[in-house]
PDB file of N, CA, C and O in Angstrom:
ATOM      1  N   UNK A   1      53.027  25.804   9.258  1.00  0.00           N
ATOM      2  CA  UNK A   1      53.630  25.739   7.922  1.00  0.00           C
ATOM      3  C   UNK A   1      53.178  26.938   7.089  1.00  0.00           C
ATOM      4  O   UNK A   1      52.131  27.577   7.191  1.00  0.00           O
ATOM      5  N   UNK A   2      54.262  27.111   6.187  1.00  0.00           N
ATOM      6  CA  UNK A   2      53.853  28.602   5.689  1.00  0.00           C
ATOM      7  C   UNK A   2      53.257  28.285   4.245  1.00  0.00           C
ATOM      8  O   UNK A   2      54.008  27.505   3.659  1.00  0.00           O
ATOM      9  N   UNK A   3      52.100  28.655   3.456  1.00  0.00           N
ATOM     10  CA  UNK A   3      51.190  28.326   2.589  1.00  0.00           C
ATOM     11  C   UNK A   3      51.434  28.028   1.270  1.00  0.00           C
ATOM     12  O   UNK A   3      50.678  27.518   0.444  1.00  0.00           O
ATOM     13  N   UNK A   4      53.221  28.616   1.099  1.00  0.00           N
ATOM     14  CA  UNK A   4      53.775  28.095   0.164  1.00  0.00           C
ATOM     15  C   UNK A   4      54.392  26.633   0.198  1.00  0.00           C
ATOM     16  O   UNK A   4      54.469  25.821  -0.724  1.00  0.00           O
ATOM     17  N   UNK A   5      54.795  26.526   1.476  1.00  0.00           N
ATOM     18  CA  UNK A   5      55.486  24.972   2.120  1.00  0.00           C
ATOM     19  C   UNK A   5      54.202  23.985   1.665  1.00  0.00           C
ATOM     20  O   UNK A   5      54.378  23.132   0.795  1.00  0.00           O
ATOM     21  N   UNK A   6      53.103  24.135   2.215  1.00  0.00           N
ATOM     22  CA  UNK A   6      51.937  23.415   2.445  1.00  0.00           C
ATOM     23  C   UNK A   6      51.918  22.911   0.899  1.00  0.00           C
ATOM     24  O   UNK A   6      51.875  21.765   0.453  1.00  0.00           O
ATOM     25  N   UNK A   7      51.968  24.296   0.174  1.00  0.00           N
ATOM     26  CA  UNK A   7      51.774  23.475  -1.426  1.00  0.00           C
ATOM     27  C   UNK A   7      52.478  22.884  -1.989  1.00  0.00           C
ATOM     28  O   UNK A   7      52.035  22.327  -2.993  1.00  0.00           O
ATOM     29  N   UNK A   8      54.150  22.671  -1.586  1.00  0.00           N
ATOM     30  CA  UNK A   8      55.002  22.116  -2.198  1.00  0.00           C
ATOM     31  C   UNK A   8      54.575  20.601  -1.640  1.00  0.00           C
ATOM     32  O   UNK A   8      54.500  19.634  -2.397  1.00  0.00           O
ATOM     33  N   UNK A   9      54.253  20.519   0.072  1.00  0.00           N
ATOM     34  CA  UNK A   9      54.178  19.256   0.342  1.00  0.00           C
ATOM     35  C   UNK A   9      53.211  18.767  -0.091  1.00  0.00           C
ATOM     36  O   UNK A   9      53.397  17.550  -0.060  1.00  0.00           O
ATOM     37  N   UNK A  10      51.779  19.096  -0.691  1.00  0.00           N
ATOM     38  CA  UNK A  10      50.748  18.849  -1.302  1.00  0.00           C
ATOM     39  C   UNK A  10      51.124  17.897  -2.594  1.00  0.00           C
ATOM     40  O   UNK A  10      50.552  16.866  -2.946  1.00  0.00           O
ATOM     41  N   UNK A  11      52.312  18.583  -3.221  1.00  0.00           N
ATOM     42  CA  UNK A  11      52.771  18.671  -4.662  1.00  0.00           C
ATOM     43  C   UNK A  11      53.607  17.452  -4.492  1.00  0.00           C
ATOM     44  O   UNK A  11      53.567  16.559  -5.339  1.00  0.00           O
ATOM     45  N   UNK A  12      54.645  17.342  -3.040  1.00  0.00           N
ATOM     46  CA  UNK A  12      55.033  15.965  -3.273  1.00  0.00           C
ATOM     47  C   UNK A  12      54.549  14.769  -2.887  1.00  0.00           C
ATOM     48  O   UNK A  12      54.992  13.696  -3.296  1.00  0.00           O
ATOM     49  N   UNK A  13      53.498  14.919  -1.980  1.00  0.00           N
ATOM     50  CA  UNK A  13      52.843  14.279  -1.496  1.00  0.00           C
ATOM     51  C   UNK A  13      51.746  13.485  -2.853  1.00  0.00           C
ATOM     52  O   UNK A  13      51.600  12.265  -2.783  1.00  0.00           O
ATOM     53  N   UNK A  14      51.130  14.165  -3.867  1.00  0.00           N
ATOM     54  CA  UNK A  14      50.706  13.641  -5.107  1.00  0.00           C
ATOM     55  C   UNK A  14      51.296  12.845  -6.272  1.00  0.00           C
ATOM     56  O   UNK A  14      50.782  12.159  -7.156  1.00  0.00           O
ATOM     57  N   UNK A  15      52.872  13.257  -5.884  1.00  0.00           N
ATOM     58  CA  UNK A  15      53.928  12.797  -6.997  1.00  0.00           C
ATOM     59  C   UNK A  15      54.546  11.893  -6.445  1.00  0.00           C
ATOM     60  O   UNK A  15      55.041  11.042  -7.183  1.00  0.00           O
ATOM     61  N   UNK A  16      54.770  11.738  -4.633  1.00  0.00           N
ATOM     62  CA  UNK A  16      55.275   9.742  -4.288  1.00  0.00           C
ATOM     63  C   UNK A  16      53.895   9.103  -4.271  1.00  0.00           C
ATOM     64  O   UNK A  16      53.730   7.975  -4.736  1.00  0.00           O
ATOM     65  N   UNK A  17      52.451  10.136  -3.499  1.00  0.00           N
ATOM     66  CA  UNK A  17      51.279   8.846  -3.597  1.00  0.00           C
ATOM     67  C   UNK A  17      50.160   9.329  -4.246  1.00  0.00           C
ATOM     68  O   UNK A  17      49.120   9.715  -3.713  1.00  0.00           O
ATOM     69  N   UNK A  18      50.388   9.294  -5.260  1.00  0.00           N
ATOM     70  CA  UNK A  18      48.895   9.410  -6.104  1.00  0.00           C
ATOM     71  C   UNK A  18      48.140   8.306  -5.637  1.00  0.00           C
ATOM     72  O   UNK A  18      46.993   8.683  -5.874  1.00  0.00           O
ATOM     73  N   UNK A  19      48.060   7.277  -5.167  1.00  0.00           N
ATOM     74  CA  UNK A  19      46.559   6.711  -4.767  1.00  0.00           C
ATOM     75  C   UNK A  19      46.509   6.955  -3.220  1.00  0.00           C
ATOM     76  O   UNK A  19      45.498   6.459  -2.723  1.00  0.00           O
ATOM     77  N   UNK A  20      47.313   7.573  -2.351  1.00  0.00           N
ATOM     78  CA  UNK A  20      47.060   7.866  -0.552  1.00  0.00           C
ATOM     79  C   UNK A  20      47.417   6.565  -0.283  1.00  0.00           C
ATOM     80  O   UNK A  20      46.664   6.207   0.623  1.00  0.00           O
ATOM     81  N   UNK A  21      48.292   5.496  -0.630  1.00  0.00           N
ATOM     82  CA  UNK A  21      48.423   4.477   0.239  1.00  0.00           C
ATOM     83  C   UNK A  21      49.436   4.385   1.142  1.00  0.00           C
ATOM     84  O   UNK A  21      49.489   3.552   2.047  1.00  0.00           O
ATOM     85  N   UNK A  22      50.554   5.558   0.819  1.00  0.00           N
ATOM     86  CA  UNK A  22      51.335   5.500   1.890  1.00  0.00           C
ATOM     87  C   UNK A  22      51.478   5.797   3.315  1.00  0.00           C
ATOM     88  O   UNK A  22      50.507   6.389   3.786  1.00  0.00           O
ATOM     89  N   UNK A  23      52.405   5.549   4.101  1.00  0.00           N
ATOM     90  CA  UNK A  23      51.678   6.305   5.633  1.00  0.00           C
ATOM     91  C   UNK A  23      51.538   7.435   5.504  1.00  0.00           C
ATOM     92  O   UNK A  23      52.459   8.000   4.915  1.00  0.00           O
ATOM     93  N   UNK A  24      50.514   8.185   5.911  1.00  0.00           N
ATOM     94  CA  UNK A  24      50.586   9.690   5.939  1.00  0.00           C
ATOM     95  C   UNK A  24      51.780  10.566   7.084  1.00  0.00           C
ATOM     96  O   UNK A  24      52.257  11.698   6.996  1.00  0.00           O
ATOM     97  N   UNK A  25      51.883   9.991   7.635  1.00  0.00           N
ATOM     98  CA  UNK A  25      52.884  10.643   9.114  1.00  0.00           C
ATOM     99  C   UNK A  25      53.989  10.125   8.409  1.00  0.00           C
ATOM    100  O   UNK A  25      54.789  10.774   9.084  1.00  0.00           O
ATOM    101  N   UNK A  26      54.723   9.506   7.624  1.00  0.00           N
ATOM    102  CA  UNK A  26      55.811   9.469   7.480  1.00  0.00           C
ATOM    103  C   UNK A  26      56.098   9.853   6.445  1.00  0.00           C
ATOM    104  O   UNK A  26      57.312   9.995   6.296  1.00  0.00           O
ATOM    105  N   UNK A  27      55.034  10.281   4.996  1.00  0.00           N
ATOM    106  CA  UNK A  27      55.545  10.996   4.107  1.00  0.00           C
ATOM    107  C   UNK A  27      55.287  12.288   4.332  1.00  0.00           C
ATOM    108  O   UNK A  27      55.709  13.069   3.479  1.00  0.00           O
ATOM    109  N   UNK A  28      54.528  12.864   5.535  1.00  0.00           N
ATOM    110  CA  UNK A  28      54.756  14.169   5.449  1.00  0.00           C
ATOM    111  C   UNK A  28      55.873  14.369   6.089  1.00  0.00           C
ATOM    112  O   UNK A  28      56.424  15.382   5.660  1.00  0.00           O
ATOM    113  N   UNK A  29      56.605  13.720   7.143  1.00  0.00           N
ATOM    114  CA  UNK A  29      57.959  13.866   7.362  1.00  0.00           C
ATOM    115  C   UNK A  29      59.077  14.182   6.116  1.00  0.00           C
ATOM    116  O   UNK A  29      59.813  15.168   6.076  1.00  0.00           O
ATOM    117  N   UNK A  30      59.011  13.092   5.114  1.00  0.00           N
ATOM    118  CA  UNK A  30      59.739  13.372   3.983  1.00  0.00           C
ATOM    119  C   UNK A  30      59.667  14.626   3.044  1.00  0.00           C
ATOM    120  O   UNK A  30      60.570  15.325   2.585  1.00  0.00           O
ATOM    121  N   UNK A  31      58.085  14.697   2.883  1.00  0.00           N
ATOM    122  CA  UNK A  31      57.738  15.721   2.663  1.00  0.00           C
ATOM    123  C   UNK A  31      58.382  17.344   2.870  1.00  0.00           C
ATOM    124  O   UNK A  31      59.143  17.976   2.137  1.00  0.00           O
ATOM    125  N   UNK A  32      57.655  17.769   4.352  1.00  0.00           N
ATOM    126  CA  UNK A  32      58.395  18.481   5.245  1.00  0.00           C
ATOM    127  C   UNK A  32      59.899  18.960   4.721  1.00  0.00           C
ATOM    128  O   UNK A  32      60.038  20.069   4.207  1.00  0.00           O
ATOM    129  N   UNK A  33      61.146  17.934   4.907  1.00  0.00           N
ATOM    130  CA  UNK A  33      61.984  17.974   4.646  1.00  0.00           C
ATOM    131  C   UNK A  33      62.241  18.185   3.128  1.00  0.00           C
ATOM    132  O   UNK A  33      63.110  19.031   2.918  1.00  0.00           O
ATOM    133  N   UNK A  34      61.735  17.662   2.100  1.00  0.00           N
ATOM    134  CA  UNK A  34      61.984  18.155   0.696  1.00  0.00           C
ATOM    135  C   UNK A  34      61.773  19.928   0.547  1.00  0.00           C
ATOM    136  O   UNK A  34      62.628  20.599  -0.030  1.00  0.00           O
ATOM    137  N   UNK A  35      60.665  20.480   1.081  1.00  0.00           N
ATOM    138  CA  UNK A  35      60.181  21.385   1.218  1.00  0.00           C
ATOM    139  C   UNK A  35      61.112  22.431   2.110  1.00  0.00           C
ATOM    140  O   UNK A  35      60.915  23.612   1.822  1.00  0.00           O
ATOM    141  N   UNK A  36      61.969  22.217   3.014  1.00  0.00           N
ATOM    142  CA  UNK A  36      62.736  23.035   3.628  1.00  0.00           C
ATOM    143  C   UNK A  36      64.227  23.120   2.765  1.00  0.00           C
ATOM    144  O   UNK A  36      65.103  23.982   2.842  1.00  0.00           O
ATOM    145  N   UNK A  37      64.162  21.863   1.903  1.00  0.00           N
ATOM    146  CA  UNK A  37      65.452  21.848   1.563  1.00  0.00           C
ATOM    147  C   UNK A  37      65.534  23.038   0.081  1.00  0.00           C
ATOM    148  O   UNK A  37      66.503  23.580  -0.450  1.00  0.00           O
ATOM    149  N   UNK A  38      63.813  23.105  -0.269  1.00  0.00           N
ATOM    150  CA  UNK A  38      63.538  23.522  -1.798  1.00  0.00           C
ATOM    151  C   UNK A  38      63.698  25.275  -1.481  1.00  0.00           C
ATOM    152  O   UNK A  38      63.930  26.102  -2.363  1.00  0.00           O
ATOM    153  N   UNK A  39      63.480  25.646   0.248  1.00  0.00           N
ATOM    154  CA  UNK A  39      63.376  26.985   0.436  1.00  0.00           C
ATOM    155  C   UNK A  39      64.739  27.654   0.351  1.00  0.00           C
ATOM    156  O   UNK A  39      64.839  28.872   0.497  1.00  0.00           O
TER     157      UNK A  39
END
C-alpha cells in the first residue's frame, strides 16, 4: 500500500471504529476499497 492509501485507510478506519470493535479484516477490506475509489 502506498503511504498515502495507508493514511486514508487509517482515517477511515477511525471514522467507522473509533473504539476497534469492528472486524479488522473486513473493514480494512472496505477500507481498501474507499481508498482506491478516493485515488
Amino acid at each position: 500500500m502506498a503511504p498515502e492509501e495507508r493514511k486514508a485507510v487509517a482515517a477511515i478506519k477511525a471514522a467507522f471504529d473509533p473504539l476497534g470493535i469492528m472486524n479488522p479484516g473486513c473493514l480494512m477490506h472496505v477500507a481498501q476499497k474507499c481508498a482506491a475509489v478516493l485515488r
